[in-house]
C-alpha positions in Angstrom: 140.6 229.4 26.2 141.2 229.2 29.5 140.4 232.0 32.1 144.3 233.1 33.1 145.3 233.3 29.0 141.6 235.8 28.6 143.0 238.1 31.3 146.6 237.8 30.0 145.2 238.6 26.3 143.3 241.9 28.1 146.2 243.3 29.8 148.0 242.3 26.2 145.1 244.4 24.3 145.1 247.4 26.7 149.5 247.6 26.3 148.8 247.7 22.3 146.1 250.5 22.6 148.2 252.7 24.4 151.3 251.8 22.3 149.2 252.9 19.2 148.0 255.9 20.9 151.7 256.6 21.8 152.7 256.5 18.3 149.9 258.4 16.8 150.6 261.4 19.0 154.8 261.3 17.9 153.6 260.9 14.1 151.8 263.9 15.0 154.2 265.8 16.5 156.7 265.0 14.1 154.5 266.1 11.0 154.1 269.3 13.2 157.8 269.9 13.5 157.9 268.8 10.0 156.1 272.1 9.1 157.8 274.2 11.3 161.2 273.6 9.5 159.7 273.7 6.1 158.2 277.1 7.5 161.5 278.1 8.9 163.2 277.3 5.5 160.5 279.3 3.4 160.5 282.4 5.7 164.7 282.3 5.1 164.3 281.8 1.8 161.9 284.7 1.8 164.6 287.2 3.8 162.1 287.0 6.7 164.3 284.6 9.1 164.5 285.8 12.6 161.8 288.4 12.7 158.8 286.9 14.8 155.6 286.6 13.2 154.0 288.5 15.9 155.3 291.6 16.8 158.2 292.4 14.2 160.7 292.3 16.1 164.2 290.4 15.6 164.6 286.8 17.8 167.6 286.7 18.6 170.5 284.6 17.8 170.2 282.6 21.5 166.6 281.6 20.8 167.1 280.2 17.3 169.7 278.6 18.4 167.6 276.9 20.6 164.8 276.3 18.5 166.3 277.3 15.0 162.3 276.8 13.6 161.0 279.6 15.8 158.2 281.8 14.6 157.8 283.8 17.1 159.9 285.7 20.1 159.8 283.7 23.5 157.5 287.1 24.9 154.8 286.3 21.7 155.1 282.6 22.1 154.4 282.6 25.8 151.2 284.9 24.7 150.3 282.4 22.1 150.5 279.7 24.1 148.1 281.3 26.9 146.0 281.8 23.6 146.4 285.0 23.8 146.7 287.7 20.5 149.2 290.2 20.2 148.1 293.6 18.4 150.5 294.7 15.9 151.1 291.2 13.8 152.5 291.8 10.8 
């Protein structure tokens, strides 16, 4: 094989790694939203829609509209995220 089709066949190689990696993080993300609307569905099947996880309190209609598989308020999830812990959780 000839030394132009090698390096073309390298640059091919790398663009099908990242492509793979690409798609292995959406599958992932997917099967993480996934669970967060099966969690959603269970917690309003369970009368327990709306409240966060966190702290009690009632969401909001604004942010579950936004993100209708919210478990927690937009004050507790900006904690969370920080990886922070609220005291109080239910």
């Amino acid at each position: 094989m000839d030394t132009l089709t090698q390096s073309h066949l390298v640059t091919l190689r790398h663009l099908l790694a990242y492509r793979l990696r690409d798609l292995k993080a959406e599958l992932d993300a997917d099967a993480d939203e996934m669970a967060a609307v099966e969690a959603a569905l269970h917690r309003l099947d369970a009368n327990q829609y709306g409240d966060c996880m966190e702290c009690g309190e009632p969401m909001g209609l604004q942010r579950l509209l936004v993100q209708p598989a919210a478990a927690r308020c937009a004050a507790c999830q900006s904690v969370f995220e920080l990886g922070g812990q609220r005291t109080g959780a239910r």
